[in-house]
N, C-alpha and C positions, 0 to 999 in steps of 0.2 A: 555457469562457468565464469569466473576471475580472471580477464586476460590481463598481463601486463605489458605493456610496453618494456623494450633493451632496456631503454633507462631508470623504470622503474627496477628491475630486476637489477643494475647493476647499483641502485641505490640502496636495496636492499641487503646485497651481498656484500658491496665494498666499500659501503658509507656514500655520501654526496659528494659530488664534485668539489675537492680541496681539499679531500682528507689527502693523509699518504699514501692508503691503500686503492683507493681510485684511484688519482692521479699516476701511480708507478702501472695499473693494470690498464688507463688510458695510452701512456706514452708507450706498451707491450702490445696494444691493435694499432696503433700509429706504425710501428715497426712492424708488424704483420703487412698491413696495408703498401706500406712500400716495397717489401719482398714481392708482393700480391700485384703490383704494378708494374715491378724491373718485368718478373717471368709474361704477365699479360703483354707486353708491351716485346718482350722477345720473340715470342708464338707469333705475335702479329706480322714481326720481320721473316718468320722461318727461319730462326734460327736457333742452331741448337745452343745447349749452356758449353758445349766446350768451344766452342766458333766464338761464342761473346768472352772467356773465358781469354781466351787467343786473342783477340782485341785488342783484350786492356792487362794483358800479360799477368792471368791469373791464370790456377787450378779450375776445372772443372768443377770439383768437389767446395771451391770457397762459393762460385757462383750456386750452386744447391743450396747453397748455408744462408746464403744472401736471399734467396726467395722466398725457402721456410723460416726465416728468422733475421728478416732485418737491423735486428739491433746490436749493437756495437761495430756500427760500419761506419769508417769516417766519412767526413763533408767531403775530401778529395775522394775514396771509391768511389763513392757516389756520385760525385763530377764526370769520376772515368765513365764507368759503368754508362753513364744516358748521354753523355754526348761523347765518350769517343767507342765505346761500344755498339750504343743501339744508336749514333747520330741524331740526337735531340737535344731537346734544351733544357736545363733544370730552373726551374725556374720556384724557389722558397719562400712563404710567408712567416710570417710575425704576426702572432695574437698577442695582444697583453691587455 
C-alpha cells in the first residue's frame, strides 16, 4: 500500500505550492479554518450563534455562514466577532 501524505495529494491534484490552483484551494482551508475557530471558540464560551450574532449586531444565519465558510468576511467582522463577541484578542501574522 502507497500512503501519501495531505501534501502530496494536494500536489498531485492542484499543482505545488504557487500555482493558482493551490494557492486559491490553500487561502479556501485557511477560511474553513477560521470559521472552524470562531464556532470552536463559541462552544467553548456556551454560547449560542444567535447570543454571538446579538453581540455584534448580526443575523443568526450570517454567523452559520461565518463557521461554514469563512471567506469573504472583512478584517473589521472579524475584529467584531473575537473581540467584541467572543471577548478575545485577534491577533494576525504575515508570511512572505
Amino acid at each position: 500500500m502507497n500512503t501519501k501524505s495531505l501534501d502530496q495529494i494536494k500536489d498531485q491534484y492542484y499543482g505545488k505550492v504557487g500555482t493558482p490552483e493551490r494557492d486559491s484551494l490553500e487561502r479556501e482551508l485557511e477560511a474553513l479554518r477560521i470559521g472552524v475557530k470562531i464556532r470552536e471558540a463559541r462552544e467553548k464560551q456556551k454560547l449560542t450563534q444567535s447570543e454571538l450574532a446579538e453581540r455584534i449586531d448580526k443575523k443568526r444565519s450570517f454567523i452559520s455562514k461565518i463557521e461554514n465558510d469563512g471567506s469573504n468576511m472583512t478584517l473589521k467582522t472579524l475584529f467584531d466577532i473575537v473581540e467584541k463577541g467572543l471577548g478575545g484578542k485577534l491577533k494576525i501574522e504575515v508570511q512572505i
